[in-house]
C-alpha positions as CSV (number, residue, x, y, z in Angstrom):
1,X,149.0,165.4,74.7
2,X,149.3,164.7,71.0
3,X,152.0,161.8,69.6
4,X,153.7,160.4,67.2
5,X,152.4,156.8,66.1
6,X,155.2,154.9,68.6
7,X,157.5,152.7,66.6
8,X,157.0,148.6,68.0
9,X,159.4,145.6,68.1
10,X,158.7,142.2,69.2
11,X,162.1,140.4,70.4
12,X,161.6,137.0,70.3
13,X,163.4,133.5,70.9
14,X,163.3,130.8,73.4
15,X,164.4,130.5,76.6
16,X,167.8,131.2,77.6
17,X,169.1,132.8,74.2
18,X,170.3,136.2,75.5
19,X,167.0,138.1,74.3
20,X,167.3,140.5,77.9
21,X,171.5,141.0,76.7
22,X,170.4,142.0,73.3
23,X,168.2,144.5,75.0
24,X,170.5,146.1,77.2
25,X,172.6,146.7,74.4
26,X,169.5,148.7,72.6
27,X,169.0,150.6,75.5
28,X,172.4,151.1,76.2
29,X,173.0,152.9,72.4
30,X,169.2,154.6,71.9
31,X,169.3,157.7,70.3
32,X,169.9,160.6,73.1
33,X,166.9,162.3,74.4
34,X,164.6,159.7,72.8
35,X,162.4,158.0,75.7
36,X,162.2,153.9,75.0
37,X,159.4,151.8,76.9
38,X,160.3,148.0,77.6
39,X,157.7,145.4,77.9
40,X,159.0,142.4,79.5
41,X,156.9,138.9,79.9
42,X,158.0,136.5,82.0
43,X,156.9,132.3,82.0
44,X,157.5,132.0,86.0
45,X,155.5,133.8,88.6
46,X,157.5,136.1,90.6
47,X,159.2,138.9,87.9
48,X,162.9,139.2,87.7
49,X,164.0,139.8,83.8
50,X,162.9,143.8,84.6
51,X,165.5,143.7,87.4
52,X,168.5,142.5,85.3
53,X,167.9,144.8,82.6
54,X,168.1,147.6,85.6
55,X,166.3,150.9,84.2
56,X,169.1,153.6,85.4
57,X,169.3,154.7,82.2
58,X,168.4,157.4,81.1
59,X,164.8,158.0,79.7
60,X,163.9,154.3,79.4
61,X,160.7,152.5,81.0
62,X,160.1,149.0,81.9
63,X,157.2,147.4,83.1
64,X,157.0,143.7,83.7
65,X,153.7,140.4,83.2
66,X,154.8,137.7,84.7
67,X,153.2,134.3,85.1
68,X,153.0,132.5,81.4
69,X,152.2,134.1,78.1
70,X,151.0,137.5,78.3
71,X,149.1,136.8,75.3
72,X,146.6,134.5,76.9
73,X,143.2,135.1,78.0
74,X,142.3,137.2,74.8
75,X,145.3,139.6,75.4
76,X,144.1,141.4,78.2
77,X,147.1,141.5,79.8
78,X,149.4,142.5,77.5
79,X,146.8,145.3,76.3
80,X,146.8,146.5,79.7
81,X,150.2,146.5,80.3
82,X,151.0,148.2,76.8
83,X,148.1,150.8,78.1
84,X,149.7,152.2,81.4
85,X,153.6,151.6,80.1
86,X,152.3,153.8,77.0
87,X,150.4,156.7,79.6
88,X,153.3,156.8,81.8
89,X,156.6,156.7,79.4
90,X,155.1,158.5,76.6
91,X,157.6,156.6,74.6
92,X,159.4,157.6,71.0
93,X,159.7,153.6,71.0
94,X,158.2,150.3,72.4
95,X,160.2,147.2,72.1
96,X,158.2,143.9,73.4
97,X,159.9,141.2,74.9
98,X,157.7,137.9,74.9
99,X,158.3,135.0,77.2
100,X,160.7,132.3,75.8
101,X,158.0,130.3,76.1
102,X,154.9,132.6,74.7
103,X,153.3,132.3,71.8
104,X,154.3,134.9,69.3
105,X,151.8,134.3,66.7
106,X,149.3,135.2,69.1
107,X,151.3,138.4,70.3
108,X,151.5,139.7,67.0
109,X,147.9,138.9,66.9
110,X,146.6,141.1,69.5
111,X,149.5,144.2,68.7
112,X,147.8,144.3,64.8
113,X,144.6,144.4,65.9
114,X,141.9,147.6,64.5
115,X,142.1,149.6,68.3
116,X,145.8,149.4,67.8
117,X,146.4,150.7,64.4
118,X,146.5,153.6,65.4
119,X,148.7,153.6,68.6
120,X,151.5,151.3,67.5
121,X,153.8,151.1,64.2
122,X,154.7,147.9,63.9
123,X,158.0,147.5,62.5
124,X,160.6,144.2,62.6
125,X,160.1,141.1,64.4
126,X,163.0,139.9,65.8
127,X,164.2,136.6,66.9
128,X,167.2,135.4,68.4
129,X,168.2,131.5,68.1
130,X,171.2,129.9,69.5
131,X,172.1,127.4,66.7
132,X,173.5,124.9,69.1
133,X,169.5,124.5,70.5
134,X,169.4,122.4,66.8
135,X,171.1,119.3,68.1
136,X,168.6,119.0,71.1
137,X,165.4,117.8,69.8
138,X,163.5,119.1,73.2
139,X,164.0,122.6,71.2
140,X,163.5,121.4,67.5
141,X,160.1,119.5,68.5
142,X,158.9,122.1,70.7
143,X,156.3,124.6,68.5
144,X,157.3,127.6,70.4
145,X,160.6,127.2,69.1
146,X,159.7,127.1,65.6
147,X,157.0,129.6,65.6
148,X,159.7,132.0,66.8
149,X,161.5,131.4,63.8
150,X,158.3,131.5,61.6
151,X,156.9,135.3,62.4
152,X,161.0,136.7,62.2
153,X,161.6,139.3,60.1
154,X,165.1,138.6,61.1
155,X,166.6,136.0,62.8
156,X,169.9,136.3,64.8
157,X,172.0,134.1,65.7
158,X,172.7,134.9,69.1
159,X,176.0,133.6,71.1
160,X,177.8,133.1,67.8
161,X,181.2,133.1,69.3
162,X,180.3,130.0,70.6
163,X,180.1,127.8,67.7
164,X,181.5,127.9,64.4
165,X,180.1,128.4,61.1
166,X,178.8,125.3,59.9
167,X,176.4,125.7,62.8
168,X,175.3,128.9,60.5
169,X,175.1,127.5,58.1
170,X,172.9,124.3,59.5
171,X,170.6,126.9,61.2
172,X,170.4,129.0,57.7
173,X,169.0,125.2,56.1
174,X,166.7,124.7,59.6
175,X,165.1,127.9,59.1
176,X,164.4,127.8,55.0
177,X,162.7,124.2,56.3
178,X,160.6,125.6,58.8
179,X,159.4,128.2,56.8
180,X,158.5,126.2,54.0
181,X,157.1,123.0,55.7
182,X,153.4,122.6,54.7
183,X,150.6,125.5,54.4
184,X,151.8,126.7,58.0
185,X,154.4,129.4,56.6
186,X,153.3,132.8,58.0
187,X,155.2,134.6,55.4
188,X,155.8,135.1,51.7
189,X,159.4,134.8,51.6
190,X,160.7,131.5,52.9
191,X,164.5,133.2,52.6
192,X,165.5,134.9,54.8
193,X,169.2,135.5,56.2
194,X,170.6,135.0,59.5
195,X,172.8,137.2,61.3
196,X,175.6,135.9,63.8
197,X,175.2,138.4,67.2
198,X,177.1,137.8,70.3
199,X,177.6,140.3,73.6
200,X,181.1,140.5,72.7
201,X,180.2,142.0,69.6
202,X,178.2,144.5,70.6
203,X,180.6,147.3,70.6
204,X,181.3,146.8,66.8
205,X,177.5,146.2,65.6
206,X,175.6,148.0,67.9
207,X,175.3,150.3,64.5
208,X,174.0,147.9,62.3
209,X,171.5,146.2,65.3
210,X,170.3,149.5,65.7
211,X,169.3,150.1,62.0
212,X,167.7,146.8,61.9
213,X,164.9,148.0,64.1
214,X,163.4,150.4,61.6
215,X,163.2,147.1,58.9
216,X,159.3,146.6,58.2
217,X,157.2,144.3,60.1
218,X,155.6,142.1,57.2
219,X,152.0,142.0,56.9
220,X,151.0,138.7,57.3
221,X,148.2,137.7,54.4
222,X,144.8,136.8,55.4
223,X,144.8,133.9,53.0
224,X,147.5,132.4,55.2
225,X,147.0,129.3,58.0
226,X,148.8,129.2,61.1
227,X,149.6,125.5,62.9
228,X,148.0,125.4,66.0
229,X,149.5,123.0,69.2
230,X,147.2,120.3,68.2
231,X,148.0,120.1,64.6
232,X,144.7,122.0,63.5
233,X,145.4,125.3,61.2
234,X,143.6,128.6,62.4
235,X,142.8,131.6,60.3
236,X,145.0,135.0,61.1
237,X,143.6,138.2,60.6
238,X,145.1,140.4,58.2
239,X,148.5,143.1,60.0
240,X,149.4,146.1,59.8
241,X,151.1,147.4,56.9
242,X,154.3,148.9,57.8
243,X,154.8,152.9,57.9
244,X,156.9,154.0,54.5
245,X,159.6,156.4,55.3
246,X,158.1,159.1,53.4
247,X,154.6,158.4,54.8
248,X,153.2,161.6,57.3
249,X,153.5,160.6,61.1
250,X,149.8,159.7,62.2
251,X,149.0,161.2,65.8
252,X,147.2,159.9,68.7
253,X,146.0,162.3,71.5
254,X,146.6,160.8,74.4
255,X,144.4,163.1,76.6
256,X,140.8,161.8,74.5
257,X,141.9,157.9,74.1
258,X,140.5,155.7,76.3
259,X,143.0,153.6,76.2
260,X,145.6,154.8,78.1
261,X,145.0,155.2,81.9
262,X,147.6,154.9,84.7
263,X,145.2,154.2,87.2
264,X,145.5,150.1,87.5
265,X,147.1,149.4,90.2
266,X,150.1,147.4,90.4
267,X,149.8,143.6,92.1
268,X,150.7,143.2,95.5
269,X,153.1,140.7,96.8
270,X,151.2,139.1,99.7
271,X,154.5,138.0,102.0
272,X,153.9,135.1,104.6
273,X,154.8,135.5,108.1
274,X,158.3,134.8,107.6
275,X,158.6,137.6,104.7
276,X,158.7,135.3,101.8
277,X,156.6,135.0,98.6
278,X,156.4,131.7,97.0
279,X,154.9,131.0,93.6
280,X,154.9,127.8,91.3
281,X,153.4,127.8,87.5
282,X,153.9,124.8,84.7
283,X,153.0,124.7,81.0
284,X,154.1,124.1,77.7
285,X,156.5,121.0,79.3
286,X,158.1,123.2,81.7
287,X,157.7,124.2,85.6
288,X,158.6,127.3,87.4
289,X,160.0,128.2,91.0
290,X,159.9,131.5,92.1
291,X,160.6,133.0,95.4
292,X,160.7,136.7,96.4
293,X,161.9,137.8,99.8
294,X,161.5,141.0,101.7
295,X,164.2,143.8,101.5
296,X,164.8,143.0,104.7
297,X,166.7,139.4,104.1
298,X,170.2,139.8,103.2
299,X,172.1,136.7,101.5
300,X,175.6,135.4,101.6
301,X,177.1,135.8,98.0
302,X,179.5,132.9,98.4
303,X,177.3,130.7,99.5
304,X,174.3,131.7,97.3
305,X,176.6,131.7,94.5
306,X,177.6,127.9,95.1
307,X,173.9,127.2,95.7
308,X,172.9,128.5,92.1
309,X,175.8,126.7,90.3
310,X,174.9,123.7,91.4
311,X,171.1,123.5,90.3
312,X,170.9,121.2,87.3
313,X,167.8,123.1,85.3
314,X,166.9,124.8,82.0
315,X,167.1,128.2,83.7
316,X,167.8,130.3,87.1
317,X,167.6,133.9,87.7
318,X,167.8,135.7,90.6
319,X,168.4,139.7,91.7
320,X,169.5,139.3,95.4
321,X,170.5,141.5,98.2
322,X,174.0,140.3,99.2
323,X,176.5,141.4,102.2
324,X,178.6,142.4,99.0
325,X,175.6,144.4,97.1
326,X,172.7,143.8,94.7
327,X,173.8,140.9,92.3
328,X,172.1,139.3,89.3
329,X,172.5,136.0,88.4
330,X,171.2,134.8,84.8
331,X,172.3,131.0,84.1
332,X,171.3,128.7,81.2
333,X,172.2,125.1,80.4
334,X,175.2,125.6,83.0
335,X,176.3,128.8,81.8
336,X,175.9,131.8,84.7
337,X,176.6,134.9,83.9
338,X,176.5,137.5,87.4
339,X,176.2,141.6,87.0
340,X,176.4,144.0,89.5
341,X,173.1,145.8,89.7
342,X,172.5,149.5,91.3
343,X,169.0,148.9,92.9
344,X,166.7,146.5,94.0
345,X,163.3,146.7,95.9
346,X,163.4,142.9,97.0
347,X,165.4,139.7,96.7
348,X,163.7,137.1,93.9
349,X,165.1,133.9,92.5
350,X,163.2,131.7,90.0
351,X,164.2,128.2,88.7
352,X,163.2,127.1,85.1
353,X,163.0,123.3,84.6
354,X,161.8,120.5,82.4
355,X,161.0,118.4,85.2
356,X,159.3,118.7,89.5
357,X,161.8,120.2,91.7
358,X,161.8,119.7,95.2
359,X,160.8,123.4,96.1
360,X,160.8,122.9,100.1
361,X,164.6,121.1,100.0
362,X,165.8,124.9,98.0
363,X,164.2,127.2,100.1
364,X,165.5,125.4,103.1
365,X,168.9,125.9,101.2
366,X,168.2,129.3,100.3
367,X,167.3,130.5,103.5
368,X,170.7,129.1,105.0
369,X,172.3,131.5,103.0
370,X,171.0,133.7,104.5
371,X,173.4,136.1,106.8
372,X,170.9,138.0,109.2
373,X,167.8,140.5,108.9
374,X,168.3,144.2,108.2
């Protein structure tokens, strides 16, 4: 089969900042008949982002990493994840959500490499920060944070309805400083403007949000250094140079690449006796919880609900099996935010925090919310 070069965004930003909402709105308004591929990485171990952005609609593919920065180890998983998502959708675009807590210098790294020049065109880098994150220095210290806002090619700021505008304005000053602080700049132009975004406004924009994903990615120079966790400044390789408008579509033949094959399998859960998956992972100065239960546990809403409200951590997600149907749950810094879902193979919750947990105390808790086995 013989196509089209596939249009690539990265949607970045850390954790918590709405980056899965900003992609349900895409989705929701793609061009009719156009087939869109979803990448989603995940920090924690068991996979639930792919479940809240629910793939019923039409012509849209998701496939899911979990378990840290998909980045790491050379790329490999990433490259094979972009491989069978690209064989199976056949997609007229690929958007690339990183992990709030991945590193997106080195995403962009291994998407602009030579073997994928001529598979991806890479166009705008996106990055959503909620300015409120700039009075809390665990964000403004934290490198991921700031790389995020170093390789944008535009920057939203997401949950604007939230804060008013001299928080704009203080993030517009944050982001010129970032971008300008020593040799570590990964761009040319240290200005760059800042959008306000918010769910609620997603009707209204949804136009101009659009639009902004055919903005060219910008090649980063290979003269340029890049700050590295310890302080020391790496060398990065030379991008890809956007597709002009008026340029003629290069095409890849996907029956002769050897790239693409959708013959990888797909991991395995391996359930214990009870039915229950149980995974922890920790880096980059946070831990993950992550339970996934078999289809056949069914969970008390009322009680689960109370359960998740009163966790006191960075993050908790869940897509759970209920008496009262399939409900997500997506909660950040107190703020939950529950959608009825359509489908789900399996119950998983996953708890984001800056400090240990005591796992056994919340699965005991969790499984008393339980109301009986199907």
């Amino acid at each position: 089969m013989i196509q089209k070069i596939i249009p690539t965004n990265v949607i970045t930003g850390f954790l918590g900042v709405g980056k899965t909402s900003f992609i349900k709105m895409l989705l929701k308004h793609k061009p009719e008949g156009e087939v869109w591929a979803v990448l989603v990485n995940e920090f924690g171990e068991v996979g639930i982002d792919a479940g809240l952005l629910d793939s019923s609609e039409a012509k849209v593919q998701i496939k899911e990493v979990a378990g840290g920065c998909m980045c790491c180890a050379a790329g490999v998983p990433m490259q094979v994840a972009i491989n069978q998502l690209i064989a199976k959708a056949k997609p007229d675009r690929l958007l690339i959500e990183p992990t709030g807590l991945g590193h997106p210098q080195e995403v962009l790294r291994v998407l602009t490499q030579p073997h994928y020049q001529q598979v991806l065109a890479m166009q705008a880098c996106l990055t959503l920060v909620d300015a409120r994150k700039l009075n809390d220095e665990r964000y403004t210290q934290h490198e991921i944070f700031n790389q995020q806002l170093q390789v944008a090619d535009v920057v939203l700021a997401s949950k604007s309805d939230c804060y008013e505008a001299p928080m704009l304005e203080q993030l517009r000053d944050y982001l010129n400083q970032v971008r300008v602080q020593e040799a570590t700049s990964m761009r040319n132009d240290n200005s760059l403007a800042v959008i306000p975004w918010s769910i609620e406004q997603a009707n209204e924009k949804y136009r101009a949000m659009m639009a902004l994903l055919s903005k060219p990615y910008k090649a980063i120079s290979s003269n340029q250094n890049v700050g590295s966790a310890a302080g020391n400044l790496t060398k990065v390789k030379p991008s890809l140079k956007p597709l002009t408008p008026n340029a003629a579509p290069r095409l890849l033949d996907m029956n002769y690449s050897p790239l693409f094959s959708e013959s990888q399998s797909e991991p395995v859960i391996e359930y214990d006796a009870r039915g229950i998956f149980y995974k922890r992972n920790q880096g980059d100065g946070f831990y993950s919880y992550g339970w996934v239960f078999e289809p056949s546990y069914e969970f008390d809403f009322d009680t689960l609900l109370q359960l998740i409200k009163s966790q006191q951590v960075a993050r908790i997600k869940a897509v759970m099996i209920t008496e009262e149907g399939i409900a997500g749950f997506n909660g950040v810094d107190g703020e939950l935010s529950i959608v009825e879902l359509d489908d789900a193979m399996d119950s998983r919750i996953e708890l984001l925090s800056m400090s240990e947990l005591q796992a056994p105390e919340f699965e005991t808790a969790l499984l008393q919310a339980v109301t009986g086995l199907n």
